[in-house]
C-alpha angles and dihedrals in degrees: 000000000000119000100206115024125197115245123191089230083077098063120116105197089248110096107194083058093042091057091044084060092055087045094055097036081054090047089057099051095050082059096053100044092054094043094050099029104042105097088184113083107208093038084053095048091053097041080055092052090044103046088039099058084045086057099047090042095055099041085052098051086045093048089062095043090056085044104049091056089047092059085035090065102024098250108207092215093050108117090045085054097053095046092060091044092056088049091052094048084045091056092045093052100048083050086050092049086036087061095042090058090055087246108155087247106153110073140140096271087051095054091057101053085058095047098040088038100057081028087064093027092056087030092051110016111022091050087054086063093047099078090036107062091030087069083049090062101254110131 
């Protein structure tokens, strides 16, 4: 069972970002299932690392996607945006370092910071864009 399922309610009208969410929400879940599944120790703590710096690299590239456009056309709520973006990246990265340490960094708490946190960032911010960029012509 999936831990993060995709809704339609969190579509946004613009399908390349749209994608990007399922991406990430699979990428999550890949995440999950080998953290909680594993039952050997070291396989699980490489398949983390792995699938972490995957995360963070992809959140990353789909961050400046969403950002680009917004400078392209000028999007009012810009600067807001970016700020949450940065404080998401922030978070990834102290769960990364917080693995590499060896640090038990991946629990169920954390799971669900990242879950409620891009839940309420697509829900809140990335639908304010929709509209947006629809009337800009971006489908």
């Amino acid at each position: 069972m999936a831990f993060f399922k995709w809704d339609e309610a969190y579509s946004t009208n613009v399908q390349e970002f749209d994608n990007d969410h399922k991406k990430l929400i699979d990428l999550f879940n890949g995440v999950y299932k080998q953290v909680f599944e594993c039952e050997d120790l070291e396989e699980e703590r490489a398949l983390t690392h792995q699938t972490l710096v995957e995360l963070l690299e992809y959140v990353k590239y789909h961050f400046t996607a969403e950002e680009e456009l917004m400078i392209k056309f000028n999007f009012p709520q810009y600067v807001e945006h970016k700020k949450e973006h940065e404080y998401y990246i922030q978070e990834v990265n102290k769960f990364l370092e917080q693995h590499n340490e060896g640090v038990v960094a991946l629990s169920f708490p954390t799971f669900m910071f990242l879950k409620e946190w891009i839940t309420k960032h697509i829900m809140v911010r990335d639908k304010s864009y929709g509209k947006f960029f629809n009337d800009s012509g971006i489908n």
